[in-house]
N, C-alpha and C positions, 0 to 999 in steps of 0.2 A: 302852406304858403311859403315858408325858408325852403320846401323842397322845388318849389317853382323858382325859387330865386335864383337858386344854386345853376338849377338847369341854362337859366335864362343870361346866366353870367360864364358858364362853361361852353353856351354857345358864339356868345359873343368872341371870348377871348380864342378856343379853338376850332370852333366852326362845327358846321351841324353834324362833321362825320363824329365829335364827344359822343352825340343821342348813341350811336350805334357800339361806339365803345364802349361807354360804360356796363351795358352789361353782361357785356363780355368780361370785363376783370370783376364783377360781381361774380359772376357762374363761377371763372376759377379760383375766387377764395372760396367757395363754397368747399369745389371738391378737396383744394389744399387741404382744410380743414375735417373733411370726413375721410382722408387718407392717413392726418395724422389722429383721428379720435375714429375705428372704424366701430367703436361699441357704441360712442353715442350715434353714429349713424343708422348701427342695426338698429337701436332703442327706440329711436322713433321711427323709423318704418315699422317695425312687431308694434308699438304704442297707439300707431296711425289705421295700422290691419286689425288692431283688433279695437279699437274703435269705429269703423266700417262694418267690422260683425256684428258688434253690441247692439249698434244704433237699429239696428231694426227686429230683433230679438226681444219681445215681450213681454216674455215670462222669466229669462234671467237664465234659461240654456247655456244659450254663448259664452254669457257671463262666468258661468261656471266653469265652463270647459278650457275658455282662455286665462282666466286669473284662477289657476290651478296652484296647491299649496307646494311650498318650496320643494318637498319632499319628493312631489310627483313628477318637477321638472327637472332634477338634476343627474347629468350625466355625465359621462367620461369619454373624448375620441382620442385618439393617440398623440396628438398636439395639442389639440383644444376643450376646453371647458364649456358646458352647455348651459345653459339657465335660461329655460321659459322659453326659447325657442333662440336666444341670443348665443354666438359665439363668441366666447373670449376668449383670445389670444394670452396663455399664461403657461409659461414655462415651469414658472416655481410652485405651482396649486399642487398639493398630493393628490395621489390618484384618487375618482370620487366614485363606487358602484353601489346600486341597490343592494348585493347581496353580501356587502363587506360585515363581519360580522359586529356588534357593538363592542366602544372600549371599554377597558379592564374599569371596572369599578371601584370608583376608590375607597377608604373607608365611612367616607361620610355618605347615609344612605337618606332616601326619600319611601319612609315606611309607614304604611296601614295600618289602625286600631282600629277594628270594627268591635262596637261598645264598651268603646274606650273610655264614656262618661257613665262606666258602673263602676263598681267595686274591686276586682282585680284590674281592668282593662285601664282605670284611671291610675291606679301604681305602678303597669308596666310603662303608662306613657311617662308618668314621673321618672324611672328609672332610665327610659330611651331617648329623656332630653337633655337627663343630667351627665352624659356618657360624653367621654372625652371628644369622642367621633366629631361630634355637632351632626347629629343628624337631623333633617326635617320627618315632621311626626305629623301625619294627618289623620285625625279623629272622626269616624264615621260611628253615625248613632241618631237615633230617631227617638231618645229620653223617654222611651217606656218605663224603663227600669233604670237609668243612667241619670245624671245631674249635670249640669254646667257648673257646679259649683267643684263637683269633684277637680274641675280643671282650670278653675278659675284662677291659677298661680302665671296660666302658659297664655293665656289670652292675651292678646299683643306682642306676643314674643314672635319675631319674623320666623322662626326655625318652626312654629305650630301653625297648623289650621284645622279647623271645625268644620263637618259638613252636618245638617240636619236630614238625616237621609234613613228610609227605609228599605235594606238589603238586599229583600225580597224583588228588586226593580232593579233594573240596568244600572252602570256607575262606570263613567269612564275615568281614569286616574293614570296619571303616569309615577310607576311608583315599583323599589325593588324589592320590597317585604312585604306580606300581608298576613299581620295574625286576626285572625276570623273567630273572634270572641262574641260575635252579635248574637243573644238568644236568653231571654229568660231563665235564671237559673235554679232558682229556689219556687219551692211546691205550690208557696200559694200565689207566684206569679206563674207560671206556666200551666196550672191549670185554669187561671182567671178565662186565658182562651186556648182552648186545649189546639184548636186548628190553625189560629195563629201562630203558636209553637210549633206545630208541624211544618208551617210552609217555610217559619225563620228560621226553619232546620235544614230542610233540605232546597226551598226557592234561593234562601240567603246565600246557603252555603257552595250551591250552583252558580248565582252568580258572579260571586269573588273567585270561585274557580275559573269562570270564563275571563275574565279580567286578568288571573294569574296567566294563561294561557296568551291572550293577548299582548301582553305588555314584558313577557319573561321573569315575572316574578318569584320568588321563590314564596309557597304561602303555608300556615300553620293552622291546624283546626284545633279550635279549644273543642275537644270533647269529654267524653265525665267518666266517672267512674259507675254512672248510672247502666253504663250501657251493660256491666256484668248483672242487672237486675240481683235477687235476692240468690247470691252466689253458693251454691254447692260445693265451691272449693276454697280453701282458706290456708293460707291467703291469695289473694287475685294476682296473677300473672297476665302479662298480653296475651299469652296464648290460650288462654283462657276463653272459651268462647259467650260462657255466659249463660242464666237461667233467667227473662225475662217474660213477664204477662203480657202478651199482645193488645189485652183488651181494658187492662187496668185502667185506675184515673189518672198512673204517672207514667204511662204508656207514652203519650204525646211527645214526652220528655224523650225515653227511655226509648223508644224505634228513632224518635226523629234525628236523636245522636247517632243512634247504630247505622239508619239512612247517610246521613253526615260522610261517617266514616270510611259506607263501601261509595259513594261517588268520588270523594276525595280520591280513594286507591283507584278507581277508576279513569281518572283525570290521569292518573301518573302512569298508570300502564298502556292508554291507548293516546293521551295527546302528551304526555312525556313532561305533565308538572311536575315543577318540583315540589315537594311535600312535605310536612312534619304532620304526626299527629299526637296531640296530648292527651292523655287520660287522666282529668285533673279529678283528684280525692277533695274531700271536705277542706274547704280553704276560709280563714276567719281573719279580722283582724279590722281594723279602722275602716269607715263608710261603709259598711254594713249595712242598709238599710234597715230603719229602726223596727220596720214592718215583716223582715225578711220571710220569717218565718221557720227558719233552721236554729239548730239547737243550740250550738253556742248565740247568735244574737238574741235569741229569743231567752235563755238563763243569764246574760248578762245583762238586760234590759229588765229583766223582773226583777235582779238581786239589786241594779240602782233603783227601782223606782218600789221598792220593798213588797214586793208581791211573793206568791207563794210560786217557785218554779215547778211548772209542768212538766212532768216526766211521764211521756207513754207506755203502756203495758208494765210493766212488771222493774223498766228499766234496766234489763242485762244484755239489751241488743248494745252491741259495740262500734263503734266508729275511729277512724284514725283522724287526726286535725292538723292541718298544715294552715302556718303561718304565712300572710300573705306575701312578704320582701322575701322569702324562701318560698313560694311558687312561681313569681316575678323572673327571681332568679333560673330558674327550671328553666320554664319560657325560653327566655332568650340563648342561653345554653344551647337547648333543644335545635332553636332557629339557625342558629350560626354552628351547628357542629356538621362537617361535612359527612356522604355516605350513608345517612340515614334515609329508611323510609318508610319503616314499621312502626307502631304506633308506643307510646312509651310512656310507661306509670308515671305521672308527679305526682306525689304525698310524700306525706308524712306517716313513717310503718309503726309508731308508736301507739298501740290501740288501750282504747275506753273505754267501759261501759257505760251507758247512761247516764248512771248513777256515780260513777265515777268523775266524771266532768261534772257533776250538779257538786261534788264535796269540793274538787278543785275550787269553781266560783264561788262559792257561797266562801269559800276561806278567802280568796285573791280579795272580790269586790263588799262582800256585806254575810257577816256570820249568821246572824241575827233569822234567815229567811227561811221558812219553811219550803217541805218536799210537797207536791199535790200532783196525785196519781190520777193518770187520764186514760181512754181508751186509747188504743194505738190505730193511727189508721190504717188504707189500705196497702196493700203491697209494699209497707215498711220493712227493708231489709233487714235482718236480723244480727249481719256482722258486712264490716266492710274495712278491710285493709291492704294495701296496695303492698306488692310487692314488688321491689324498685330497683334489682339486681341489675335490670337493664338501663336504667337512669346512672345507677352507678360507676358502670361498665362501660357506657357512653357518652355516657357526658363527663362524668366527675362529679357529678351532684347529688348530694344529700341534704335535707334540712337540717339546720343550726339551732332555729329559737324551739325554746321547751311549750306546749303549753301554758305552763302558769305564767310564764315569763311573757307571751304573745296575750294574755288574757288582760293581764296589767296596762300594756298598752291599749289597747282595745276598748275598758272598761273607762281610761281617759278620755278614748273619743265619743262613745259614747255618753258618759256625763256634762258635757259639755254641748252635746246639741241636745238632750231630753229636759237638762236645769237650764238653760241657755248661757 
């Protein structure tokens, strides 16, 4: 109605040639205004064109092809800046190409802990939150064998995140580090499903290698000192290739690592990952699982809760024992040291007998406890100590805490979730 009014008093006062004028000086503010805005005039012609394709597009084709992600639309021409099919006129934009390589990384990274909510995995994430950097730390784990509680300090902390995710299955992440910790590690979890371990061995470790691949990450394989099976040479060096049972009960373990380690080198020689590999020796210390199974939790869990510690065969087989804040340490060493690609001892070269660790505990945690001699099972190694010249030599890194001294702590946390 006021638009009839207006009309109706513009005719009056200038006469009917107004009708004809006006939209003539409507048309030229039009163009005035898309000559000095010429992006919003492209915007809504590309907004107007691809709402004309959408609208009869059914299945969401169009849709896709026209709201394509920034990524896919952004170009560079010799004056002008491209985006989604718009030109913008921008003199000061830095040049923009697909194939520009990414920038320098700064020190604060966005890093992967696959079974990050086990036992060692949950002390690296501790160590890799508390690190000046501020790095973001994201925790992948499917709590087989892992806890939320291991990491229930970081929960709510913006720099962490949790995924509940099983390895073995695809995982997209944008992310600059990836330690590949995910796999049952002790006897009476990896044989619970002997093929389960197989696949979390090699499906897992395939596909964080695809992911490393994808995304240019640099990635790290926890593998074990299992894969020298019941060793022929003493002590274990990496080039050491190993006496292992193909068909044993701890085989599952013991190939699935060795598998682990030739796809890892495989990754690196024909898609060109970057790689660490770790040969982690016997590792103990706080969140142990009370169940684990392995010798130190299993003598320190008998000597609190007063039982007679089981000692298999004869007790002269030997082992070496590294502290956990000293394999932690290794780790990351290992991750961040440039030039490496071969795979590299972590332990502790300080060896045990059996029976030598059961006199240890029983003095650290309870005097009191008797010896109780048991069969040994199968394919128990007879001796196992890492030889670390290359840790050494590469890294800088040696173990600090002593046994007795890592038992003590140890026996604290364990006392305290067995009494509550």
């Amino acid at each position: 109605m006021e638009l009839g009014w207006w009309l109706v008093m513009a005719v009056a006062v200038f006469g009917a040639r107004a009708l004809l004028t006006v939209p003539l000086i409507v048309w030229g503010l039009v163009l005035a205004v898309a000559a000095l805005d010429p992006i919003g005039a492209q915007s809504n012609a590309v907004f107007q064109s691809r709402l004309s394709a959408n609208s009869g597009d059914s299945d969401g084709a169009a849709a896709k092809d026209n709201f394509r992600p920034l990524a896919a639309t952004v170009g560079r021409t010799d004056s002008t800046y491209v985006e989604g099919g718009i030109t913008i006129l921008d003199e000061h934009r830095p040049p923009i190409t697909q194939n520009v390589p990414p920038p320098q990384r700064g020190p604060a990274l966005r890093i992967c802990v696959t079974g990050g909510a086990g036992f060692i995995g949950s002390h690296l994430v501790d160590k890799l939150m508390s690190m000046e950097e501020g790095h973001t730390v994201i925790v992948v784990d499917n709590l087989f064998t892992g806890s939320k509680e291991n990491l229930a300090q970081w929960f709510g902390n913006p720099r962490f995140e949790f995924i509940r995710h099983d390895v073995t299955f695809p995982l997209n992440l944008e992310v600059d580090q990836i330690y590949h910790l995910a796999c049952p590690a002790s006897p009476v979890h990896y044989k619970w499903n002997p093929v389960k371990t197989l696949k979390t061995s090699f499906l897992g470790t395939m596909q964080m290698l695809g992911l490393a691949k994808r995304v240019k990450a640099r990635f790290l394989l926890a593998s074990t000192s299992e894969i020298y099976g019941d060793p022929l040479v003493h002590p274990q060096a990496e080039s050491y290739w190993g006496n292992v049972n193909t068909l044993g009960v701890r085989s599952c373990y013991d190939e699935g690592k060795r598998a682990a380690e030739t796809l890892t080198m495989d990754y690196h020689r024909q898609e060109g990952v970057e790689i660490r590999i770790a040969r982690i020796f016997n590792t103990y210390g706080p969140r142990m699982s009370l169940s684990d199974g392995r010798v130190v939790s299993n003598f320190v869990g008998q000597a609190i809760r007063g039982e007679k510690l089981t000692v298999q065969g004869n007790g002269q087989q030997s082992r070496s024992f590294c502290y956990v804040s000293d394999m932690v340490d290794g780790l990351i060493k290992l991750m961040n040291t440039e030039g490496i690609d071969g795979p590299v001892n972590i332990g502790n070269p300080n060896e045990f007998s059996i029976l030598e660790l059961s006199a240890i505990i029983r003095d650290v945690v309870n005097k009191n406890v008797e010896i109780d001699f048991v069969p040994q099972t199968q394919d128990d190694p007879k001796q196992r100590q890492p030889d670390i010249s290359r840790a050494k030599a590469w890294l800088g890194w040696e173990p600090k805490i002593q046994v007795a001294e890592g038992i003590k702590k140890m026996a604290t946390d364990f006392r305290t979730r067995i009494r509550g």
